[in-house]
Every structure is written in C-alpha cells, then in structure tokens.
N, C-alpha and C positions, 0 to 999 in steps of 0.2 A: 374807741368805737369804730371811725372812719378815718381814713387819711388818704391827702391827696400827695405823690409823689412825683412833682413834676409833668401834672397832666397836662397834655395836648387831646382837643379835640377838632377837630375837622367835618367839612362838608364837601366832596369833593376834591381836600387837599385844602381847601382854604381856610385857615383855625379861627374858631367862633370860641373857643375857650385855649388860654394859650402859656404855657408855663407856669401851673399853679400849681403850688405846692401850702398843706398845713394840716390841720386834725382838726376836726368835731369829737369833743368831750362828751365822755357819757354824761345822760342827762341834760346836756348842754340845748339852750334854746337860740338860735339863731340868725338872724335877719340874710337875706343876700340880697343886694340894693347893687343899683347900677343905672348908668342911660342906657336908652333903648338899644340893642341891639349889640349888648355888652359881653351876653353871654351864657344870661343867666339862668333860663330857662336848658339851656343846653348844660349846664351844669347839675342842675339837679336832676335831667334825663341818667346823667353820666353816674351820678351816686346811686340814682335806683338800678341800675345795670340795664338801661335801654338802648342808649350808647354805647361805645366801646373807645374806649381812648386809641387814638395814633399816636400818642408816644406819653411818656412816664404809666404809672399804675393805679388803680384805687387799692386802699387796702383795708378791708374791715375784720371785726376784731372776729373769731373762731365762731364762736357763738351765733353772731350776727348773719342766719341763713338769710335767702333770696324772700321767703314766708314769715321771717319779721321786718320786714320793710314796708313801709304801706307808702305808696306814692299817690297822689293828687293831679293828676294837669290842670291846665286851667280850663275853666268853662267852657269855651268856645269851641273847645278840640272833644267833647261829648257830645254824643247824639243823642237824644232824646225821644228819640220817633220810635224806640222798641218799645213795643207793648210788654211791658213787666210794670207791677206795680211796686209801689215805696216797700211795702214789705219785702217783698222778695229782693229788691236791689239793697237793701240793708243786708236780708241774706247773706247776701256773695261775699259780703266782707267774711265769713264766716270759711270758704273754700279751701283759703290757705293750709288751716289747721284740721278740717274734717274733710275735705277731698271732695272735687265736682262730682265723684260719683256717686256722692253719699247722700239718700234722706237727711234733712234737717230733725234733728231730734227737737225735744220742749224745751231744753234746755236752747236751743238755738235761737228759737221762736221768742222767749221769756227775754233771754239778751237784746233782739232787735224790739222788742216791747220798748223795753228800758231803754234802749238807745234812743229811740223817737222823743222818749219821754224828754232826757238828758236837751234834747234840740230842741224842746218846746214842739211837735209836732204831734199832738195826742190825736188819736180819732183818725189819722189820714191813711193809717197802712194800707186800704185796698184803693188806693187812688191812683190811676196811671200815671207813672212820672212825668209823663208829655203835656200834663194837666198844671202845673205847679208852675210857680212863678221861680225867676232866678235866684233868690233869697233863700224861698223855700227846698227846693233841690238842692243846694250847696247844704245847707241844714239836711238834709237824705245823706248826702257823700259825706259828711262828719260822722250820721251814726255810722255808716259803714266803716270805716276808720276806725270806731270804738270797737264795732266787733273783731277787727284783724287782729286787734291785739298787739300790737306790732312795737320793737326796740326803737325802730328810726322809722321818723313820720315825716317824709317830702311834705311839702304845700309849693304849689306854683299858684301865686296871685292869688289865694285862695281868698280874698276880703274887696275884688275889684269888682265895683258896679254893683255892691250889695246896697242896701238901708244900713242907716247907723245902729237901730236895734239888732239885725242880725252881725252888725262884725261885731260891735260890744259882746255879744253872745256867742263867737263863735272865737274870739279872744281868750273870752275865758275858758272853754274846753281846751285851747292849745296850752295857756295858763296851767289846768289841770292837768296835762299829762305832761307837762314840763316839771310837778311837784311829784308824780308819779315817779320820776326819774328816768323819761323815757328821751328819746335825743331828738328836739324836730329843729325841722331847717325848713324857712320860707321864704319863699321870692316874693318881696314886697317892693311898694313906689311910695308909699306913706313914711318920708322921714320921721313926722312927729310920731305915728304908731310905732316906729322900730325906737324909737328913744323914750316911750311908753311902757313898752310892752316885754322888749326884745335885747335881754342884757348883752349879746356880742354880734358881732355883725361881719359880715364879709364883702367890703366891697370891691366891686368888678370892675372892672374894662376891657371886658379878654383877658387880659393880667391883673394879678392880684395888687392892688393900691393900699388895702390895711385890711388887715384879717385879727380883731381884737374886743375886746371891751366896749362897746357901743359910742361912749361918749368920745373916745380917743380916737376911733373908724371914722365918726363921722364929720372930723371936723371940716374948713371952709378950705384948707388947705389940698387936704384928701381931694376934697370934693369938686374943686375946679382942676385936680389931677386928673381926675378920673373923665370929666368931661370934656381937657382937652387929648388925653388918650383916645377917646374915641369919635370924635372928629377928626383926627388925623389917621387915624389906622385906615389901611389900604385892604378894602375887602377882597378884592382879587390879587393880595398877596400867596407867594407859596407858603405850604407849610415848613415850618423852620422845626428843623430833626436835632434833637439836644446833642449839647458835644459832649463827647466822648474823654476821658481823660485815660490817661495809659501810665 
C-alpha cells in the first residue's frame, strides 16, 4: 500500500522525521506513538503528500491516487468560524470523487444523511459548525471521511480532548473501516487505546525505535529508547544527507 524508504524530513534543514524506513500493509490498522516532538505529526503530513521528503521517498502502491487518501489534522489546526453548515462540510468529503465543480446529486445528499446517521448526529445538518461542541464536530469530520471513500485514512490525535462516549464511538468506525480493509494510520498518546484497539504500531523519535505488532512495539525497553532519543536529539542539528554507496 505505502512504504517509507529511508525518509528524511526537514524544517528548514533541521529533521523532525529522520531515517525511516518500512510499509503499511493493505488493510493494516496502525498506531504511531512517540514523545512530544518526536515526529509524528510531521510524518503522517509526509504520507498524505503535504510534505515532501529531503531525502529517501514515499512510495505508494499504483492504485493508491492522491483522491483515495483522506487525511485528518488535528483539531486545533481547523477553523471553524466559516459559515457552512454540517451538511454541506459532510459534503466536501464527497469533492474528491465528483469534482468542486459539480452539483451534489441525491445520491450525495442520501450518503451524508447516513453518514451523520453512522456518528449519532441525527437532526443537526443545517447547523452551523461554529455552533457544535468539540466532540460533536470531530463526529462531522468522520462522516466526512466516510464520504471520501478513501484506501488510506490519516488520523492525527483524532481521540484528544474528546468525552469517552465520543472516542468509544469513533473507535469503532476506525474499527469499521479497518474490517472494510481499508489502511488507516493514527497518531495517538493513549498507550492503553493503541494496545486496545490498534494491532501494530510505529514508534517514533525522529527515528524509527520498533515498527511491528503492537505488543512487541510497545514494550518498557522500546519505550524508554524512544524517550531518551528525544531528549537527547539536537534540534538545531543539520540535516544528515544519506550515504551513498558506489
């Protein structure tokens, strides 16, 4: 589906993601865990093609256009203050496939029905998103995700500073489309939800510390790896350019 080949990514030269290389499995559901400022976030920029690598490549399988990818940020980086309502932001998810410049047909309309339905949100479509609590707009940005339709499904944080009825429930639709057989990857901080929920895991520290099977990712070993990596890493180090072999 996706493979990382020796990625480098940078911000100015100074790498936030740093030699990693491995594959997301079709189907494959994924955790990516890390300390703060590990990488993580920058990494799943990099798989939806927001970023662009300084050195190795992403490489996704033929199939796998830029219109089945459906990326998330995390809440904080949305605005809210546009006047659209739930329906119409359900909508968009729909653009990929039918084109910004297209009437929404009933068939469009009937899917973000159901999609609301899907998030427990019945009754709200003409309610301006600026109106809604944090809970409830994340539950908006999943049906929108259901309409994309999409092979690989980013989540950045997508479960932080929710209620517990809403991550339970929004668990289970990633649950659901991991049974679909579709390939999602989420940056999470809840070890016990990724040992829950989340059969492999990728954890960070700018470099890759165990990229596997959740239970074997995550152990005590890994995990004080990974947190003295990044307390030692030099964020105003250069970027270090892969060698060469001849």
């Amino acid at each position: 589906m996706i493979a990382l080949h020796d990625v480098t990514v940078a911000y100015e030269r100074h790498p936030a993601v740093h030699h990693v290389s491995g594959r997301f499995a079709p189907g494959s559901l994924t955790a990516v865990v890390g300390p703060n400022g590990a990488g993580k976030s920058t990494l799943l920029k990099t798989l939806a093609g927001v970023l662009r690598p300084v050195g190795g490549r992403v490489e996704r399988a033929a199939p796998l256009e830029r219109r089945r990818i459906a990326y998330l940020p995390q809440l904080p980086e949305l605005d809210r203050r546009f006047p659209i309502s739930v329906r119409d932001t359900v909508l968009t998810g729909a653009w990929p496939r039918a084109g910004w410049h297209r009437a929404f047909d009933a068939a469009a309309h009937r899917a973000a029905h159901e999609a609301l339905h899907a998030v427990g949100l019945d009754g709200v479509d003409a309610r301006p998103i600026g109106t809604l609590s944090a809970g409830q707009f994340q539950r908006v940005l999943f049906a929108r995700l259901m309409l994309q339709d999409a092979a690989l499904i980013l989540l950045d944080e997508p479960f932080t500073a929710l209620d517990a009825r809403t991550v339970a429930d929004l668990i289970a639709l990633v649950e659901r489309w991991h049974g679909e057989g579709r390939t999602v990857v989420a940056v999470l901080h809840d070890f016990d939800q990724v040992r829950r929920h989340f059969p492999d895991t990728l954890l960070l520290a700018r470099e890759c510390i165990a990229w596997g099977p959740t239970a074997g990712a995550l152990t005590e070993a890994n995990l004080h790896r990974a947190r003295h990596m990044s307390e030692s890493w030099d964020p105003q180090a250069d970027y270090c350019a892969p060698a060469h072999t001849h």
